[in-house]
C-alpha positions in Angstrom: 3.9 -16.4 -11.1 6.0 -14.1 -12.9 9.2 -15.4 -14.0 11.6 -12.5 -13.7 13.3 -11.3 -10.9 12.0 -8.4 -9.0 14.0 -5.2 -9.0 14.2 -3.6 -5.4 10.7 -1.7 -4.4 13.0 1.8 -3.4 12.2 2.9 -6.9 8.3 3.0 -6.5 8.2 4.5 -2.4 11.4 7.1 -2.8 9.7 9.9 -4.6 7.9 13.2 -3.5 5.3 13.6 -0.9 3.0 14.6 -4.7 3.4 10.8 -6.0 2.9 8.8 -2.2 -0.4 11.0 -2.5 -1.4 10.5 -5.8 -0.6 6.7 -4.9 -3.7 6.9 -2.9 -6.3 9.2 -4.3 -6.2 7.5 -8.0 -7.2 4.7 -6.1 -10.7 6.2 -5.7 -13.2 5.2 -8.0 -15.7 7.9 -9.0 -12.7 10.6 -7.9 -10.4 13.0 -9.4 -7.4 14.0 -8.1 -6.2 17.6 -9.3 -3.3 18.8 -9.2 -2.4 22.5 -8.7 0.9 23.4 -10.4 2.7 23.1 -13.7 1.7 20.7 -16.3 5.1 18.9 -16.0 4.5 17.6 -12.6 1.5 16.0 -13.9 2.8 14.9 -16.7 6.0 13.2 -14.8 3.3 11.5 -11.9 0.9 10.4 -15.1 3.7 8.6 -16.5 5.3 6.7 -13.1 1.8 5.4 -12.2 1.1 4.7 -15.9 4.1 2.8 -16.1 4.0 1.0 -12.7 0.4 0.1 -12.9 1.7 -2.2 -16.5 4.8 -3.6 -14.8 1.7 -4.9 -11.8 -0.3 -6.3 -15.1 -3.0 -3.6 -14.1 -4.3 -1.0 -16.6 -6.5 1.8 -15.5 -7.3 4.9 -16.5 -5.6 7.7 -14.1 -8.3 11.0 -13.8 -6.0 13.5 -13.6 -6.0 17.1 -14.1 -3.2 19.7 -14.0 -4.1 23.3 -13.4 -1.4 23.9 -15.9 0.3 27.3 -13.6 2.4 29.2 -15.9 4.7 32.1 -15.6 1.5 34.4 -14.7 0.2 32.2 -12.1 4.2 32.3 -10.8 4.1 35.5 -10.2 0.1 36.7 -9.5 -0.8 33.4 -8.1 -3.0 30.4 -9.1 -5.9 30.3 -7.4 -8.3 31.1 -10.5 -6.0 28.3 -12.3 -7.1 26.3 -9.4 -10.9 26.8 -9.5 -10.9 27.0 -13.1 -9.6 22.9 -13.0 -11.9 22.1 -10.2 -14.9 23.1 -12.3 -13.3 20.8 -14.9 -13.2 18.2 -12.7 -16.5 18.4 -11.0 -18.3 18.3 -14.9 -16.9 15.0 -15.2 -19.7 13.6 -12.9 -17.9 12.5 -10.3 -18.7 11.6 -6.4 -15.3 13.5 -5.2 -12.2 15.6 -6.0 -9.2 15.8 -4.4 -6.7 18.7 -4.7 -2.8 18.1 -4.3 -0.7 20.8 -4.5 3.2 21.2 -5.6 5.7 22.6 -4.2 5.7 25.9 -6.0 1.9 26.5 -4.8 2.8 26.2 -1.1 6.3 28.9 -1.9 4.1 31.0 -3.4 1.4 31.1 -1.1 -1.9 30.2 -2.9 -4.8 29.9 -0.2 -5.3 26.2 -1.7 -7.8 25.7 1.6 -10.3 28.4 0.8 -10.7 27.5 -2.8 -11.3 23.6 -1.8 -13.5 25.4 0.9 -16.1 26.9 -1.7 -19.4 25.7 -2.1 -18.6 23.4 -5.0 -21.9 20.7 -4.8 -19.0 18.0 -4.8 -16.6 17.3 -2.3 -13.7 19.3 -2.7 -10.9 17.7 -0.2 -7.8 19.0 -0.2 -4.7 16.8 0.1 -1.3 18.3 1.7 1.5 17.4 -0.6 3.9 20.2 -0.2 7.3 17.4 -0.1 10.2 20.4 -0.2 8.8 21.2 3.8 9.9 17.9 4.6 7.7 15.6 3.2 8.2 12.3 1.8 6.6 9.4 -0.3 5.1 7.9 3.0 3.9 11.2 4.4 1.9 11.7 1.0 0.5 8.4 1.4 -0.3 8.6 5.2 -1.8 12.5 4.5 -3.8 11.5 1.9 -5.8 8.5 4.1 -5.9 10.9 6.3 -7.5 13.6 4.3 -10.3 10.8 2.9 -10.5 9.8 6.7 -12.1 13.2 7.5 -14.4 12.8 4.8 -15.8 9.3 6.4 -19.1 9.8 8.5 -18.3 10.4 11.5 -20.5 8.2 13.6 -19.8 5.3 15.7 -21.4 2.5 13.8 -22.4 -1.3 14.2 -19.4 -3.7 14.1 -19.7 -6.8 12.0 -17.3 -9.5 14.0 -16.5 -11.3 10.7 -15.5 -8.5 8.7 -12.2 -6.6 8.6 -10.6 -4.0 7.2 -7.0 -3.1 5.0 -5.2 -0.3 5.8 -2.8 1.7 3.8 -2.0 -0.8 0.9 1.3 0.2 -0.9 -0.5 0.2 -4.2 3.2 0.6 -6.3 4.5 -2.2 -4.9 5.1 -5.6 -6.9 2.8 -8.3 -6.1 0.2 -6.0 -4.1 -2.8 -8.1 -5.3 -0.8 -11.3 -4.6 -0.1 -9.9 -0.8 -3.8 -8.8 -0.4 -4.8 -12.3 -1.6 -2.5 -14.1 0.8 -3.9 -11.9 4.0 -7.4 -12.5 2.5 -6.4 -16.3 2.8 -5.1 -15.9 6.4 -8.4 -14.1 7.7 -10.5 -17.3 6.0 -9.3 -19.6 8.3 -10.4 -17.7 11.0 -13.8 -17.2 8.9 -13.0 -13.6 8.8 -13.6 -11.8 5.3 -12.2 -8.0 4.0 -14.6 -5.3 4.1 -13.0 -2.6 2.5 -9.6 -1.7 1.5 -8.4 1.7 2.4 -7.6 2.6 0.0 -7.3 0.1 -2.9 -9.2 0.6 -6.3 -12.1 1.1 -3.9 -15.3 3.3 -4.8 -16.9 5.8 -2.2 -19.9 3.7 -1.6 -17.8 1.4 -0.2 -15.7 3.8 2.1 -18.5 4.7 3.6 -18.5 1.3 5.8 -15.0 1.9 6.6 -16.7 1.9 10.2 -18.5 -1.4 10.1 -15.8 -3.9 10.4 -14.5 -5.2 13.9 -10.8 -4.8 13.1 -8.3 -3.1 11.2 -4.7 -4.7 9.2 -2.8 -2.0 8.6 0.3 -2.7 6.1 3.0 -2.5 8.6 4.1 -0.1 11.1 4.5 3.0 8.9 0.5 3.2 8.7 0.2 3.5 12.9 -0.6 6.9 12.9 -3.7 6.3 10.4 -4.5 3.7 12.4 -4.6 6.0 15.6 -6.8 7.9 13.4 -9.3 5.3 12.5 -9.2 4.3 15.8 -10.5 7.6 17.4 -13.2 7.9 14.9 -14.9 4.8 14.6 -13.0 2.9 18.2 -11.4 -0.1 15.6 -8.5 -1.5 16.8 -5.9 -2.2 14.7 -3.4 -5.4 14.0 -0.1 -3.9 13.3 1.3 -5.0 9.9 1.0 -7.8 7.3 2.1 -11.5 8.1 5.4 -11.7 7.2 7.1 -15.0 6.7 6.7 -18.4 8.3 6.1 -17.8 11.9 4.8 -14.1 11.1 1.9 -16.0 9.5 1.2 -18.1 12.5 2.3 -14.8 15.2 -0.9 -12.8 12.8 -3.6 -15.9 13.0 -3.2 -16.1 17.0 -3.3 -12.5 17.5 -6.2 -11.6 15.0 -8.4 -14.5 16.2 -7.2 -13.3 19.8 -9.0 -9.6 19.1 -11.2 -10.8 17.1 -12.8 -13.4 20.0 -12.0 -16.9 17.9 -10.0 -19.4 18.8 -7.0 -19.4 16.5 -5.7 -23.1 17.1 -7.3 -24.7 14.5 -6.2 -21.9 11.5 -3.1 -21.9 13.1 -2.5 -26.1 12.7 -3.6 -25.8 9.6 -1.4 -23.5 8.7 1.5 -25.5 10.1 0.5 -28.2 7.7 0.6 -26.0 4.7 4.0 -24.6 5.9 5.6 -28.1 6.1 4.1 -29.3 3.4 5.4 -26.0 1.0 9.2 -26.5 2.9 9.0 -30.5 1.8 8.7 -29.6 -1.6 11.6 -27.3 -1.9 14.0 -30.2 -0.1 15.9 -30.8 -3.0 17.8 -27.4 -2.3 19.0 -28.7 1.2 22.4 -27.7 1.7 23.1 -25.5 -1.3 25.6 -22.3 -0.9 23.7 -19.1 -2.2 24.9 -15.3 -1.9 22.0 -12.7 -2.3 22.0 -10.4 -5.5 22.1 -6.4 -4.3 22.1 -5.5 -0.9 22.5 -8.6 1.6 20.1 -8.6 4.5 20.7 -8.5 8.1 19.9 -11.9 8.7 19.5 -11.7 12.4 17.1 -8.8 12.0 15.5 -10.7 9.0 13.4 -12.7 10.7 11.5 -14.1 7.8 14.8 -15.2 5.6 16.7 -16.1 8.3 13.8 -18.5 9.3 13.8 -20.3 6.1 17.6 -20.8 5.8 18.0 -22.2 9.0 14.9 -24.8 8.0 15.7 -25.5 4.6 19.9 -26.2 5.8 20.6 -23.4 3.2 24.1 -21.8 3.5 25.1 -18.4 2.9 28.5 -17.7 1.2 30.3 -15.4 -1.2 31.0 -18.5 -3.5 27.0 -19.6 -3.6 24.2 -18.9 -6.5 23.4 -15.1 -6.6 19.7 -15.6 -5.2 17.4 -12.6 -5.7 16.0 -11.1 -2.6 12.6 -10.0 -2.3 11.5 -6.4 -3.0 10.1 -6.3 0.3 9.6 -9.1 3.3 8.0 -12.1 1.9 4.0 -11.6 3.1 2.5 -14.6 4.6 3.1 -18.3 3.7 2.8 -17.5 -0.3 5.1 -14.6 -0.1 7.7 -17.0 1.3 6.6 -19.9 -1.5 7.4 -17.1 -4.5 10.5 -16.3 -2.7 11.8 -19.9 -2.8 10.7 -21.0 -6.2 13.2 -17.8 -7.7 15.6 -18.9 -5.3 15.8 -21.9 -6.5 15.8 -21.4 -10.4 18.9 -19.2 -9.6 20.5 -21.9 -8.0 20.0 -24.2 -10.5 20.9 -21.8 -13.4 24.0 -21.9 -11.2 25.0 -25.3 -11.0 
């Protein structure tokens, strides 16, 4: 477990519509994702997912390619930029390309769908990322699963009753492998395992049984409309968001083994044991004054923190240990174990 304290996740989900794409299709394997406009904005989106794939301790390669628009393409348009960085792509071997465009494409006008449109031997998707209409970080991300959605199969298939699968990952956010683990832990105890993660360092081979699983998680409630989408396509219903907290953990076992036709009470007791058990260790801070560092939540509305104050005795003062909170709500029974183990370093650095 890392030792530092988190900084707030608004840094990595409050850019353009451009990054929440690129968020998603450089999580394709055997993909590139091209983007049509000036060098710089690939340049700037090359270095933030550089940089926030080392701060998650995960180093990959990012296939990008810009179709570098100049002054020229300004004024006489880019569409022969465009096809000129597709055909770069596409000699790279690969399974897929996806096209994003910036915002000065879409002001200028560059038919973006008839040059994806050509007969290109590859799939050539295109991606709408034009953020200056109104567009934001999350409306990249949800128009981009939508956009490899389409390219799914579109066929009714078998369902497998024991698999599931994740939807819309926030793959900038700290600690996404350590929330994916903890929902993979969750669906064990109901002897449900994760099919494929859409989308999630995931290869095409394995999008292609995005239709096979029984149900869908979806990330939280921002991802509905994707899974509306999956739902049409392939009829998989979908469990609205990530355990979050305490009772959110045992609220997500009873309603997954509900739709998923297994009786939840013996994940769910289990579960309880694990919860006391993690809430006995951490008895020592009984009592103890804290005072969260940055914004303060709404505790009534917080479900999760408010839960664990109230069962831990913890007060909440401005004369308490500055306690860090979470960059987002604490996911499952883990989430809330990280959560308390910075809390309480902070309030014993502040004894």
């Amino acid at each position: 477990m890392p030792s530092n304290p988190l900084p707030l996740n608004s840094c990595r989900s409050g850019g353009c519509t451009l990054t929440g794409a690129l968020s998603v299709t450089t999580s394709v394997r055997d993909s590139v994702s091209v983007i049509h406009g000036p060098a710089g904005c690939a340049h700037h989106n090359f270095s933030l997912l550089h940089a926030t794939g080392l701060d998650n301790d995960h180093v990959a390669a990012l296939n990008l390619i810009s179709s570098g628009m100049q002054d020229m393409e300004v004024i006489f348009g880019g569409e022969d930029a465009l096809g000129a960085a597709i055909r770069s792509a596409i000699r790279q071997d690969v399974s897929v390309v996806y096209v994003l465009s910036t915002c000065i494409v879409e002001t200028i006008g560059d038919d973006v769908a008839a040059v994806c449109g050509r007969d290109w031997g590859v799939p050539v998707v295109r991606v709408p990322t034009a953020g200056f209409l109104g567009g934001s970080f999350q409306t990249g991300v949800s128009n981009a699963l939508t956009a490899i959605a389409g390219t799914m199969p579109g066929r009714v298939l078998p369902k497998d009753p024991h698999i599931v699968n994740i939807i819309g990952e926030k793959n900038l956010e700290y600690e996404v492998e350590e929330n994916y683990r903890e929902v993979a832990r969750l669906l064990a105890l109901l002897g449900l395992t994760i099919n494929v993660r859409f989308v999630h360092c995931t290869g095409i081979n394995e999008l292609a049984g995005l239709g096979e699983a029984s149900l869908n998680i979806l990330r939280d409630d921002e991802m509905q409309p994707v899974g509306d989408l999956l739902y049409r396509k392939y009829r998989i219903p979908s469990i609205p968001s990530f355990p979050v907290g305490l009772s959110g953990s045992l609220d997500f076992l009873k309603v997954t083994g509900d739709l998923a036709g297994i009786d939840p009470a013996p994940a769910i007791s289990d579960e309880k044991d694990r919860q006391d058990s993690l809430l006995d260790g951490f008895s020592g801070t009984a009592g103890s004054m804290l005072r969260f560092s940055l914004t303060a939540p709404d505790l009534p509305a917080n479900r999760a923190i408010s839960e664990v104050i109230a069962r831990l005795d913890l007060k909440v003062g401005k004369d308490g240990a500055r306690v860090p909170m979470p960059p987002s709500p604490p996911v499952g029974t883990e989430g809330v174990r990280r959560m308390l183990h910075r809390w309480r370093r902070a309030l014993n650095a502040g004894m």
